[in-house]
N, C-alpha and C positions, 0 to 999 in steps of 0.2 A: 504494500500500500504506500501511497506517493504524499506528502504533504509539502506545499512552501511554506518557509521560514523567512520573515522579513527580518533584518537584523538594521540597525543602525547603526551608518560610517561613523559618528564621534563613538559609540558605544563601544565599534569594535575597535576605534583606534586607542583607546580608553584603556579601556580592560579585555578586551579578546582573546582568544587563543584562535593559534592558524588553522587552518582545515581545507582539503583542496579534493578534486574529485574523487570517486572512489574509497575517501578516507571514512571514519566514525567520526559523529559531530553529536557534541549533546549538548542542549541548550535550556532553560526553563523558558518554558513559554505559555503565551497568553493567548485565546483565541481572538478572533479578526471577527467580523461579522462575514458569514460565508455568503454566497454570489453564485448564483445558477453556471454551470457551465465550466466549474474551474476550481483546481484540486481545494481541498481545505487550508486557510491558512491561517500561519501561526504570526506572531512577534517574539521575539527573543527578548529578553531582561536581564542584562550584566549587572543590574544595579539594588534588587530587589526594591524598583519602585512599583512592585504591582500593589493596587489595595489587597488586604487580606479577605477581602468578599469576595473576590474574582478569584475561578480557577483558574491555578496555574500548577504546573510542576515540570519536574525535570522526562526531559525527551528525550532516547537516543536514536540515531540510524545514521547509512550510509548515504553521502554526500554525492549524489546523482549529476546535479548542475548547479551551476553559480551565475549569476549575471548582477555585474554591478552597474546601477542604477546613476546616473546624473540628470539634475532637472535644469532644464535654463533658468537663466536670471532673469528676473522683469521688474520692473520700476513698481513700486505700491502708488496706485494712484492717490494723490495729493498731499507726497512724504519724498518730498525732496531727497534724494543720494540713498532712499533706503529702497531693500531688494527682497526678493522673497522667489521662492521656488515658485516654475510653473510645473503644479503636479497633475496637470494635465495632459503634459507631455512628456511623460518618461522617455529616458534615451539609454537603451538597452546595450551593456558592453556585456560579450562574453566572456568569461574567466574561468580556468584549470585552478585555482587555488586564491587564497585570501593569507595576507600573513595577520602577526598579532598587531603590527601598528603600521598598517597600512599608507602609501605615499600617492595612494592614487584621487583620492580627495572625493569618490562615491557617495553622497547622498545615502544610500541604503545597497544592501547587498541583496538579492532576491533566491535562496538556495531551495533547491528541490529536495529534499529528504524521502529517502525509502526508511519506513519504519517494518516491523513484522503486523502480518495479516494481525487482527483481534488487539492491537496496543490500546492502550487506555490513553485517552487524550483528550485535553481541557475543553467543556463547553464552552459557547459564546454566552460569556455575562454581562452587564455594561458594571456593573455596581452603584453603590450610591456615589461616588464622588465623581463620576463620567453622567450619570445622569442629572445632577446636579449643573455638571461645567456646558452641557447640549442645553439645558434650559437656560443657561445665562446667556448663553449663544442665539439660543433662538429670543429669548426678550430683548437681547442686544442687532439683532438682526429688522425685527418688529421696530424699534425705535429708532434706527435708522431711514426705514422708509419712511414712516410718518414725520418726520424730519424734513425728507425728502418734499413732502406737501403742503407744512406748514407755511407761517406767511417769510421766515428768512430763508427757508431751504427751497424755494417757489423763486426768488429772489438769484440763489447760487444758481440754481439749475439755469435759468435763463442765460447770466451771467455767460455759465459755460459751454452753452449752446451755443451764443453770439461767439466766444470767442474761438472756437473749433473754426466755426463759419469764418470768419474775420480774418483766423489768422494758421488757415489751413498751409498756405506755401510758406509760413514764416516758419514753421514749430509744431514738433511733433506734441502730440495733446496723447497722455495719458489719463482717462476717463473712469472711475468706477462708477458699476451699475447699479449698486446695491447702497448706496448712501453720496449723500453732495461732497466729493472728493473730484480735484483736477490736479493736474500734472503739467505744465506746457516748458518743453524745452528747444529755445530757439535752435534756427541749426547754424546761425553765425556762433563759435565760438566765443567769442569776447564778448555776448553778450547776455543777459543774466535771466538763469529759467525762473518761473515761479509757481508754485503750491498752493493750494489751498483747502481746506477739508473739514468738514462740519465733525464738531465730537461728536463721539458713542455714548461717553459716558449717563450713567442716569441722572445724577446729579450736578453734574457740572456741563453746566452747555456752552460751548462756544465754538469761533470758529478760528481753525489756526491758519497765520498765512505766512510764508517763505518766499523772500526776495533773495537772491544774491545769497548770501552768506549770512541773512539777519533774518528770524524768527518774532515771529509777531502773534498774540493770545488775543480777540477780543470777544467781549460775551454777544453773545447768539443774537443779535437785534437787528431790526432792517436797517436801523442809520448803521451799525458796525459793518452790513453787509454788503450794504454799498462801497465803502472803506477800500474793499477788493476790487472793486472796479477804477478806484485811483491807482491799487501800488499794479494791478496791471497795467495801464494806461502808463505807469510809471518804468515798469521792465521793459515796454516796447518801445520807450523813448529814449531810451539810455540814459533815467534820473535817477540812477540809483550810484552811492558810491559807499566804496569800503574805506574805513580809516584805520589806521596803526596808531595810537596816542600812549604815551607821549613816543616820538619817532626811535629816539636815543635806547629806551628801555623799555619798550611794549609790555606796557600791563593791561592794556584795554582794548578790543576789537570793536569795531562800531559798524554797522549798516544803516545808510542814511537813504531811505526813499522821499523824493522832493516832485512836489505836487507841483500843478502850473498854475496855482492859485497862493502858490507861496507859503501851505505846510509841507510840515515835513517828516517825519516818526524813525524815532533813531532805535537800533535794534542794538544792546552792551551785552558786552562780556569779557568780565575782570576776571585777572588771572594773576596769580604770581608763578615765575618760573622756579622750577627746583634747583637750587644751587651749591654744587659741594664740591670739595678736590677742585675746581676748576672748570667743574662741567660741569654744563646748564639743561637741565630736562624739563620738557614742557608736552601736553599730548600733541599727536602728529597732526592732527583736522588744526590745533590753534597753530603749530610750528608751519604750516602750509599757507594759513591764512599773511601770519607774521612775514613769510618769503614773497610772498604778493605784494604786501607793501599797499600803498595808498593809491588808487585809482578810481575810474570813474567805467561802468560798462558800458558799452557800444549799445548802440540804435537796433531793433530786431531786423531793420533793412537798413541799406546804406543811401536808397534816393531821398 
């Protein structure tokens, strides 16, 4: 009898032991929810984070197939420089073997397991704390939409319609469907993408928006939501600029979006660098920022 075992690349790179075709592989594992048409499958646990509600326990059999798993990267609509697997699209490598700390940077490993006819093997349970985290998910999913049609999020969605429309040959637009989140990144280089994305939270509403390198919180209102309609107006014009203060010893990063009514909303972030023996350590997003130096971004077009 055949079962997959999904295992996890940090998991295995973690604490693993090697195992490659042909070999014995025993793993403690968790059932999957099963799926018409397709052997049973497992998840492995190097870590004993299973709840103690769910069956699990230890499996052994011989190691049939391996394929390690990579998912592309895609931008999270209206979360500037952040990425997330598209697990929509697995992309299938095949493999003779896994070692215990793997170099190849897999996502998941997907192995075929021959167990003996009649083994004992964990049911699919969700337990309380998976059924718990799927209802947070689906009232956080629910509050999103209705988000989506109240009077600010009625307001965004427009916003990001016109700007698709507007500014389709300037800027690739990353869009989610599932709540008022946008993405736009021009394709002139020098000049500056911007975000913007309605909260989830229950408690806390507002809507976040990223210029350039400066992050901006304001709460859920239509005058705030208008707001995004300047610092856009402001990224396609090239009014946005980065500052280094003071030049000599940067302890301050600033983003400055400059309205053509003469505001202007400054985006800080104080720092001190770490100083010892003669070397200076600072994180690398602020050390990247600090090499940039003081400028001003380009225009989303040059006419």
């Amino acid at each position: 009898m055949q079962i997959e075992v999904v295992i996890v690349g940090w998991e295995q790179g973690c604490c693993g032991k090697p195992f490659a075709l042909g070999g014995p592989a025993t793993w403690p594992l968790q059932a999957i929810a099963p799926e018409p048409g397709t052997l049973p499958r497992f998840v492995a646990d190097s870590h004993d984070q299973i709840p103690p509600d769910v069956p699990h326990w230890r499996v052994t059999g011989t190691v049939v197939a391996i394929t390690g798993i990579s998912y592309p990267r895609i931008l999270v609509p209206g979360m500037a420089g952040t990425y997330t697997g598209d697990t929509s699209a697995p992309q299938p490598h095949e493999l003779s073997a896994v070692g215990a700390r793997p170099e190849d940077n897999f996502s998941e490993y997907w192995v075929v397991l021959e167990v003996p006819d009649g083994t004992d093997l964990p049911a699919h349970m969700l337990g309380a704390e998976k059924t718990a985290q799927l209802d947070r998910e689906a009232r956080t999913t629910q509050r999103n939409r209705q988000r989506m049609t109240d009077e600010v999020g009625l307001l965004l969605e427009a916003l990001a319609d016109d700007a698709q429309r507007r500014y389709a040959d300037l800027a690739r637009a990353i869009r989610a469907t599932d709540k008022s989140a946008l993405t736009l990144e021009p394709h002139r280089t020098d000049a500056a993408a911007i975000s913007w994305s309605r909260s989830s939270d229950e408690g806390n509403d507002g809507i976040t928006v990223q210029v350039g390198d400066g992050r901006w919180r304001f709460p859920a209102s239509p005058d705030d939501a208008a707001l995004v309609r300047v610092f856009l107006d402001a990224a396609v014009t090239g009014s946005v600029e980065e500052h280094v203060r003071p030049a000599g010893a940067p302890q301050r990063l600033e983003t400055e979006v400059l309205a053509t009514d003469g505001r202007s909303w400054t985006a800080t972030i104080e720092f001190r660098p770490f100083a010892a023996g003669g070397v200076v350590a600072m994180p690398g997003l602020l050390w990247a920022r600090v090499q940039r130096g003081e400028h001003r971004y380009g225009p989303w077009t040059s006419s």
